[in-house]
C-alpha positions as CSV (number, residue, x, y, z in Angstrom):
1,X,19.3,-7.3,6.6
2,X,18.0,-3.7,6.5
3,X,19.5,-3.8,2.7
4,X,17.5,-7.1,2.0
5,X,14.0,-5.8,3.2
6,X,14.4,-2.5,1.0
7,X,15.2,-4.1,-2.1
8,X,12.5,-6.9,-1.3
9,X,10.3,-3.8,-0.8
10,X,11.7,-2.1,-4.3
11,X,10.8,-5.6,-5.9
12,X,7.4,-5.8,-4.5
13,X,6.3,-2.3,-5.0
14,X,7.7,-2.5,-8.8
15,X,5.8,-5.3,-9.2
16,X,2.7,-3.9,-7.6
17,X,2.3,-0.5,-9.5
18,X,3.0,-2.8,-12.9
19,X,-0.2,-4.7,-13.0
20,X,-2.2,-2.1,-11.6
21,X,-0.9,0.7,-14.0
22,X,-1.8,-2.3,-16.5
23,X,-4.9,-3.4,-15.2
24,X,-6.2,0.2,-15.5
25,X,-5.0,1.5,-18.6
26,X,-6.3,0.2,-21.4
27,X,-4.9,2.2,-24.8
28,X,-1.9,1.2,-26.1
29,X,1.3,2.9,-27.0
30,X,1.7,3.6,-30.8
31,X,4.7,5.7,-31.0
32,X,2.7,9.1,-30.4
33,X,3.5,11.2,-27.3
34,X,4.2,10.0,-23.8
35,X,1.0,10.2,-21.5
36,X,1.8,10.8,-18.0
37,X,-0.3,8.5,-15.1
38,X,-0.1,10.1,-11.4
39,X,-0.3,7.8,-8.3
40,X,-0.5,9.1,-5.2
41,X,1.3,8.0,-1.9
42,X,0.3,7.7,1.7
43,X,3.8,7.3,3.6
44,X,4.3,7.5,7.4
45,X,7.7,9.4,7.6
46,X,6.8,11.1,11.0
47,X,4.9,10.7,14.1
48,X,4.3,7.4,16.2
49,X,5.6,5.2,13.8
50,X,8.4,5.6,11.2
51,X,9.1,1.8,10.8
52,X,8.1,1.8,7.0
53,X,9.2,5.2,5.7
54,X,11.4,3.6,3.5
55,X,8.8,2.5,1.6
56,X,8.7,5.9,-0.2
57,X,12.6,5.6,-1.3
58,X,11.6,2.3,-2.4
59,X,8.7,3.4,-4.4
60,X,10.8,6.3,-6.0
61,X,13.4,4.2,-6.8
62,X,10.3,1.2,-8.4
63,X,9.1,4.2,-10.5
64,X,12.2,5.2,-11.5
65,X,12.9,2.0,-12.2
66,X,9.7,1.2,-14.4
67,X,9.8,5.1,-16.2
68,X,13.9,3.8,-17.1
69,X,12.6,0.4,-18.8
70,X,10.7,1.2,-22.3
71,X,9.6,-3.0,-22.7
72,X,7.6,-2.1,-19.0
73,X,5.2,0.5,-20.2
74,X,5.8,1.2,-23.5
75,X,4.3,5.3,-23.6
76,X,3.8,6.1,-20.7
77,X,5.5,8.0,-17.5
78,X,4.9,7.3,-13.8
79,X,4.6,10.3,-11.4
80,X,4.1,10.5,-7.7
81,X,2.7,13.1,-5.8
82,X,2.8,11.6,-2.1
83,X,2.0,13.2,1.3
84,X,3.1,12.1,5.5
85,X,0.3,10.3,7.2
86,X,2.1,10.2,10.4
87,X,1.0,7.1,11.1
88,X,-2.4,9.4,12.6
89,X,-6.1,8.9,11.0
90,X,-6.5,12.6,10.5
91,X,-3.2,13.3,8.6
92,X,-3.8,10.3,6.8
93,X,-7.5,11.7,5.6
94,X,-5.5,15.2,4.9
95,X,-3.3,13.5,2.7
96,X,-6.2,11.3,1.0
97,X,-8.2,14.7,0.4
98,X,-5.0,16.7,-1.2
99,X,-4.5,14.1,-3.5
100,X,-7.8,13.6,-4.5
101,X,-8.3,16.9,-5.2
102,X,-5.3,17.6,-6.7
103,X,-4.5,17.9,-10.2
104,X,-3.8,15.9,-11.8
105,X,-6.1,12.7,-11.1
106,X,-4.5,9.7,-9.5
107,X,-4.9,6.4,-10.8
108,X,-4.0,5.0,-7.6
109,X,-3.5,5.8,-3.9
110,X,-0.4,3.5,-2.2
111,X,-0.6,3.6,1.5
112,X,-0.7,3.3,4.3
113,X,1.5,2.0,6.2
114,X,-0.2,1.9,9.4
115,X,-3.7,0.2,9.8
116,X,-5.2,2.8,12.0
117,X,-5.2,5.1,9.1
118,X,-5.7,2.7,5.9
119,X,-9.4,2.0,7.5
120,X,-11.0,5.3,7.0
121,X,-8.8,6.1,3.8
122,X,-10.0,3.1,2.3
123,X,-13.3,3.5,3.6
124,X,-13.4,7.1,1.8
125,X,-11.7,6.2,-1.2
126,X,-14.5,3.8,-1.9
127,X,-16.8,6.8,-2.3
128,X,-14.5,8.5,-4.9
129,X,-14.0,4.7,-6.6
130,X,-10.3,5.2,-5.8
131,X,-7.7,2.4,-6.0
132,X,-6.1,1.7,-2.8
133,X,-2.7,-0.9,-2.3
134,X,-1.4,-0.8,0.8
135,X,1.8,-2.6,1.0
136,X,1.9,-3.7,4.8
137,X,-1.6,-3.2,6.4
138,X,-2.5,-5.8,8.1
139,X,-5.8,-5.4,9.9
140,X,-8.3,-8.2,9.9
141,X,-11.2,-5.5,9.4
142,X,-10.0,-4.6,6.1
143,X,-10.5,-8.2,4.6
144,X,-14.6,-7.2,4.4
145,X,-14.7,-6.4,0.6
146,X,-18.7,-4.4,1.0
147,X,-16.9,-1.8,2.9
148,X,-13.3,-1.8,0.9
149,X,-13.7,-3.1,-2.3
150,X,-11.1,-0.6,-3.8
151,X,-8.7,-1.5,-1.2
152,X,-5.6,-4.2,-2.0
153,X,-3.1,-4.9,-0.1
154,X,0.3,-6.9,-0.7
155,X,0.7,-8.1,2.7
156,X,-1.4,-10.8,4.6
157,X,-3.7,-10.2,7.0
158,X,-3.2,-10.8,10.6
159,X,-5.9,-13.1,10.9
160,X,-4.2,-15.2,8.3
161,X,-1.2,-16.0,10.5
162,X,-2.9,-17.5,12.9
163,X,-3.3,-21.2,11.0
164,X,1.1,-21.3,10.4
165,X,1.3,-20.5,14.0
166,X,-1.3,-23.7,15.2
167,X,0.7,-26.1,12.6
168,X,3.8,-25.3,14.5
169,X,1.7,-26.3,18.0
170,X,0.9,-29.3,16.3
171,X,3.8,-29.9,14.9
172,X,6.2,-29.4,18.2
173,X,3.2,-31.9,20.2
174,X,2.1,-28.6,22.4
175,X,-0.3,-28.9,24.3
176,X,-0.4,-25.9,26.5
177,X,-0.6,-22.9,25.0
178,X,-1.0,-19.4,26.2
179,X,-2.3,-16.9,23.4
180,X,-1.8,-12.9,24.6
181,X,-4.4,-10.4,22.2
182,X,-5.7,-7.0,22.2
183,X,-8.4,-5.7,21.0
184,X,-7.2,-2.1,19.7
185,X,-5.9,-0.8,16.7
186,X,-1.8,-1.3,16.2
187,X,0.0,2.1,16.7
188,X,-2.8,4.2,18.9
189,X,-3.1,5.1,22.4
């Protein structure tokens, strides 16, 4: 199972660092040199939550994969200069700043993981007109596209599940139903 997810996440990612390598680059290759493009990555390897650390082997092994296929991106290299949010706001803001700063400039930022720190790096990334894809935030607050409208995200939004989850009340003839929420942030204290 473990297996399956990765290479579901491998797929994905692939996939998702494709089109927006492609959206945003708009020369084409005409046999001259190879032009490197630089992402950067947001991974939480440490701290509260390491449930999607694994995304960063995946998204190695997608850019390996993409840099090893010439008919994907015909003159052009993938790097990846990526940093450990820790599933924590402030690491994640520490690891937006270093690779915004950094040279050289990153066409996009993938991450994070958690949603407690994709909120303020996509709210910051805005102001540097930063591409952000995080592949499994799922916060509600991030839908609003006048406070992230650089921010994409490859998995649904929680607020999104909640129409499956009345089908199947409907569909099983429930009538009673007991719904459980909270209104804080997954992964804080």
């Amino acid at each position: 199972m473990a297996f399956r997810r990765n290479l579901l996440d491998y797929v994905h990612l692939s996939v998702v660092i494709l089109i927006a390598v492609l959206i945003l680059s708009s020369s084409t290759f005409s046999g001259q040199e190879i032009k490197n493009i630089t992402i950067g990555g947001a991974f939480s390897l440490s701290g509260n939550d390491t449930t999607w650390g694994d995304c960063l082997m995946a998204t190695l092994l997608a850019i390996d994969h993409i840099n090893n296929d010439s008919s994907l991106l015909p003159g052009y290299r993938l790097n990846m200069e990526w940093g450990d949010t820790k599933c924590n706001p402030g690491s994640g803001m520490k690891v937006l700043f270093d690779l915004l700063k950094g040279k050289p400039s990153k066409l996009i930022i993938l991450g994070a993981a958690c949603s407690p720190v994709t909120e303020p790096m996509a709210q910051t990334s805005r102001e540097f007109k930063a591409l952000q894809i995080s592949y499994v935030s799922a916060s509600p607050a991030l839908n609003y596209r006048e406070i992230y409208p650089y921010f994409f995200r490859t998995r649904s939004s929680e607020s999104l599940r909640i129409v499956p989850t009345f089908q199947i009340f409907k569909r099983y003839n429930w009538s009673r139903i007991a719904v459980l929420t909270e209104t804080i942030n997954y992964y804080t204290l």
